[in-house]
C-alpha positions in Angstrom: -40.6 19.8 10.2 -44.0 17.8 10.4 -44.3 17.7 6.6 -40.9 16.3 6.3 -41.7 13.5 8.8 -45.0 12.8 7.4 -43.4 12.8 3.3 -40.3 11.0 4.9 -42.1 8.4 6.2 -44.9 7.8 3.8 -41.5 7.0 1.2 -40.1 4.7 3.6 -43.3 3.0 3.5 -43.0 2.8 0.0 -39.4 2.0 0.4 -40.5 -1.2 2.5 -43.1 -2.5 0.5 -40.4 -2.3 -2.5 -37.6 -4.1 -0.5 -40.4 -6.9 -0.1 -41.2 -7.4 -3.1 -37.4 -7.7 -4.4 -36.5 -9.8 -1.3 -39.4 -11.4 -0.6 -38.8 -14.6 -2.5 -35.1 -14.9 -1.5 -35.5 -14.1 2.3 -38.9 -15.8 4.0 -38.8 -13.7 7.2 -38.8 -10.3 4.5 -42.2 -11.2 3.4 -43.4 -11.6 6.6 -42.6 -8.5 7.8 -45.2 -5.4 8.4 -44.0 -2.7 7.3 -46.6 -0.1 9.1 -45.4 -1.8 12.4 -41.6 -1.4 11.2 -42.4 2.1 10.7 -44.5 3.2 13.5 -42.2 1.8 16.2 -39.2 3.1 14.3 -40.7 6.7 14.7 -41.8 6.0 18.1 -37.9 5.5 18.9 -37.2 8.4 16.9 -39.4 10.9 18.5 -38.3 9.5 21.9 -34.4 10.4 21.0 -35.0 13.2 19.5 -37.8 14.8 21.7 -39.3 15.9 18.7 -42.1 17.7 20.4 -39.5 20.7 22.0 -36.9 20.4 19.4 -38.7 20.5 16.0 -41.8 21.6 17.1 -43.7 18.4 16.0 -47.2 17.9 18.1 -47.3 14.2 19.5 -49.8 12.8 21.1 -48.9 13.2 24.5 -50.5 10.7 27.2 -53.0 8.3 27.2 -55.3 7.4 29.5 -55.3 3.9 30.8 -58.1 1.6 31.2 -62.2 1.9 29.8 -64.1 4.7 29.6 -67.1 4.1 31.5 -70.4 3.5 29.2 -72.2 6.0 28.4 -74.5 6.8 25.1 -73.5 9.2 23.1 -75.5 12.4 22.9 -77.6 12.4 19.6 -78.7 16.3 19.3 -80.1 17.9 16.0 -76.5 19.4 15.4 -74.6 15.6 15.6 -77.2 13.8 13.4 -76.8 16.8 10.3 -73.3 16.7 10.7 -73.0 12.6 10.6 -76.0 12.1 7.9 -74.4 12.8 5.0 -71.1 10.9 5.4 -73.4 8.0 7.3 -75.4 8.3 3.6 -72.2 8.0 1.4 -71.0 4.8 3.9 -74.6 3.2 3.3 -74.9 4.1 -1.0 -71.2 2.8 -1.1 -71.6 -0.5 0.6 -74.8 -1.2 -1.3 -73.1 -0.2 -4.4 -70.2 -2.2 -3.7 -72.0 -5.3 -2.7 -74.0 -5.6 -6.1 
């Protein structure tokens, strides 16, 4: 079931983006219109209906805490800084690259 969500909706994304090209000369408001908004709210609605969480099995998020996080550093061991370097090192080459 999650797979045909996720396929599902990465073709109606597609889908959109085509409908705003064809109709986005003829219709103003069609141009204007986000399609990743369009889609997450549509499958907000859609896993509020049909409670996909007990009746497909589909993990949501579940809820949110509200307000900020109190500040706090985060904890910078040996562990976190090998994990992060290399990706941290591909973010750095890449933006230095891409800025030349």
């Amino acid at each position: 079931p999650t797979t045909i969500l996720s396929v599902s909706t990465i073709l109606l994304l597609f889908a959109l983006k085509a409908l705003k090209s064809v109709y986005g000369g003829k219709y103003s408001w069609v141009a204007c219109l986000p399609e990743v908004l369009v889609v997450v709210i549509l499958c907000t609605a859609l896993s509020l209906i049909f409670d996909f969480a007990t009746t497909y099995g589909i993990r949501c998020v579940g809820s949110l805490t509200y307000g900020f996080q109190p500040f706090q550093f985060p904890s910078l061991d040996s562990t976190v800084v090998n994990h992060l370097a290399p990706s941290a090192l591909s973010v750095v080459v890449l933006g230095f690259v891409q800025s030349q």
